[in-house]
N, C-alpha and C positions, 0 to 999 in steps of 0.2 A: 398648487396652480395647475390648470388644465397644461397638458403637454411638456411638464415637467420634469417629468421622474422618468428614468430612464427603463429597458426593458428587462424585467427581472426573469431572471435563469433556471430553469425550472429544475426542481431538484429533484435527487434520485427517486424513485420508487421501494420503500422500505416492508422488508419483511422479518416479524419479530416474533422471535419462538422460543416458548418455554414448556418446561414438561407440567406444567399446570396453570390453571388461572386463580391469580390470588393479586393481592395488593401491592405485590414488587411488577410484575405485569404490565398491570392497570396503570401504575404510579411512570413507569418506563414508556409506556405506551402514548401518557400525555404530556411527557417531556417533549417526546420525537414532535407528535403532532402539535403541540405548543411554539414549536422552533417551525412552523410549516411547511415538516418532510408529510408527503404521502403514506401512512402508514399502515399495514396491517399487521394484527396479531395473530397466533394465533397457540394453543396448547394441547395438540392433539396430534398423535401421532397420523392419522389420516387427511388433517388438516395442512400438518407440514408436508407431505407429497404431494397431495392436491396440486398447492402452491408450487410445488416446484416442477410439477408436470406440466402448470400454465404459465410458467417461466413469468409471473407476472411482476416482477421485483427487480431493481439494478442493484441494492445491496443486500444480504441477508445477516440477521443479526442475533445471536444466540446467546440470552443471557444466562445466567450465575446458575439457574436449574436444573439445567444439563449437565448431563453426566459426560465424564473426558470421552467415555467410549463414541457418546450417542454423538455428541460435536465431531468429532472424528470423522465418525461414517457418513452424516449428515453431509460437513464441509466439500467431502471428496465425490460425496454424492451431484454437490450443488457445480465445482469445477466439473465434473463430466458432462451437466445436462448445460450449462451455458459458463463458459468459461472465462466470461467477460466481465458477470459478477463479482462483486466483491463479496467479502466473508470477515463481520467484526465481531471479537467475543466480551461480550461482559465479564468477566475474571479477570483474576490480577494473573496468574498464570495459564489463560485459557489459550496462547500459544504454543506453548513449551510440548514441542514433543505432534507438532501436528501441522504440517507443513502445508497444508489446504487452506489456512488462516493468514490470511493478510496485515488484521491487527487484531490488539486485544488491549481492553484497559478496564481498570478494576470499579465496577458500578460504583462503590463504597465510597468514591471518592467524591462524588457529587454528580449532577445536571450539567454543569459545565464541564469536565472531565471526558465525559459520554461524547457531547457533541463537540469538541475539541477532536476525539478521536473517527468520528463521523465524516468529521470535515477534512481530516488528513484519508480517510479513506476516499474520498472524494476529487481528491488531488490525486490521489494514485492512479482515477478510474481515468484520469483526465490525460493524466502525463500517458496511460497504457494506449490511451487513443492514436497516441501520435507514430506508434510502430506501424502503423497503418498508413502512415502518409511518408511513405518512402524515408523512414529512419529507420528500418526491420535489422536485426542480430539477433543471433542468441544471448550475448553479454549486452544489454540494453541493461541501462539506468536513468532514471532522469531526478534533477535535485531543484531546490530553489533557490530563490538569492542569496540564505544566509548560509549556505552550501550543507545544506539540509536533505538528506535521500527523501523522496520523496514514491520514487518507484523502484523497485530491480528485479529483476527476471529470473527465474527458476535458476540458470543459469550463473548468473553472475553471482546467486548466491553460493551455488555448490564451489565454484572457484573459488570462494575467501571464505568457505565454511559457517558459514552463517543461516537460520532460517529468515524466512523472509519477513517477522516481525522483530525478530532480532537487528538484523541491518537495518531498516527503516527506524534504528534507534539514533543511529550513527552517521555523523558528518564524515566529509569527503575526506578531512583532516585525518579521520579514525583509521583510513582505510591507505591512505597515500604515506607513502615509507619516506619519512622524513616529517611528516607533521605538517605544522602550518604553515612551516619554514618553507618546502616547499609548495605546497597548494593555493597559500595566500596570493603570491602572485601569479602564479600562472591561473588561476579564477579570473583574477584582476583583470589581466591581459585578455583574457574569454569574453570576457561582459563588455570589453571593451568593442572586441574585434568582433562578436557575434560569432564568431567559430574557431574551434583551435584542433589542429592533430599535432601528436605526438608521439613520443614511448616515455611511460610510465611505471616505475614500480610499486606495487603495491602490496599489503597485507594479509595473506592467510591470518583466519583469527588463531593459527597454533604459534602465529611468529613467521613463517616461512613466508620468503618473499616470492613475490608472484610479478612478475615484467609482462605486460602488455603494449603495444600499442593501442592509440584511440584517435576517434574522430569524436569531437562534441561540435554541437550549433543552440544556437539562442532561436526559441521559436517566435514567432510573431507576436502569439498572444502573453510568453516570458515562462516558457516553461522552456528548462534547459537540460537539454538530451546530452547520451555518450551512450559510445559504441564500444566495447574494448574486443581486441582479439590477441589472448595470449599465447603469447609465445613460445614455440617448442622447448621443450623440455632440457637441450642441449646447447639452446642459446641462452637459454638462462643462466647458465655454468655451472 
């Protein structure tokens, strides 16, 4: 019916690179534009600069082709020239060891797999947006309702030792020392109230406990921020 349907959100602009053009590609290339992302390919090493000298992409995507080196230099290439980018790798280990990579999931597993991890990239790009509207730290995170990370900052990663495809694996539960026992209700109480500060302990992935304070807020549109600033080193005992 005329005037119906509500207005649809225009999605990212995609750029897909592999070290050659063949049928994994081709096949990758009409998923994305299938799901109706914006997309270009492209398998040329002149191609890919091009692209990223015209900055003309909000996520960039490199599948299974590449080589660890080339993803690597690529990734750090792509956070120098616009930083706002995202960066997602088709491999099952295409983050391990590469800290320019936001996420990564392994093509093999399907069409839905792919855009499953698309879409969480997309939520990353959305929650990053809101450091910009006076919620700015360095320990920035933002999660969703089922206390799922959804974003974390250079930052917050190197606090609890984690890369940042590694944490975006892990719920708040993983990270908060004491588990669900404690996180479960003071979430509760957050979602409730729209904002909550505190002091929280939390988890180095070595074990070591890490004490913070925080402020989190509930944003309008339901993405849920926190700020953490941890604690000196002598207060922590």
């Amino acid at each position: 019916m005329p005037g119906s349907s509500a207005p649809q959100k225009a999605l990212p602009r995609l750029l897909l690179c592999s070290d050659k053009h063949d049928s994994a590609l081709a096949m990758q290339g009409a998923v994305l534009r299938d799901a109706g992302y914006p997309v270009q390919t492209t398998a040329t090493a002149r191609g890919i600069q091009e692209h990223f000298h015209a900055r003309d992409f909000e996520i960039v995507i490199f599948n299974h082709s590449l080589a660890f080196a080339d993803r690597k230099s690529l990734a750090r290439k792509i956070k120098q020239l616009k930083p706002q980018s995202g960066v997602l790798v088709l491999h099952h280990s295409g983050a391990l060891e590469n800290p320019y990579v936001d996420l990564a999931v392994d093509s093999r597993l399907g069409p839905k797999a792919v855009l499953r991890a698309l879409e969480r990239v997309e939520r990353m790009l959305h929650a990053r947006s809101h450091r910009d509207d006076g919620f700015s730290g360095d320990y920035f995170v933002a999660t969703d309702a089922n206390r799922n990370y959804t974003f974390v900052s250079d930052a917050a990663c190197d606090l609890l030792g984690y890369n940042r495809a590694m944490f975006l694996e892990l719920r708040i539960d993983d990270v908060v020392d004491g588990s669900t026992v404690i996180a479960d209700p003071l979430f509760r109480q957050f979602v409730n109230d729209g904002e909550q500060a505190g002091r929280i302990t939390l988890r180095h992935r070595s074990g070591k406990l890490v004490p913070v304070n925080y402020r989190a807020r509930v944003e309008a549109d339901g993405c849920m921020l926190a700020l953490w600033e941890p604690l000196a080193q002598s207060a922590a005992g």
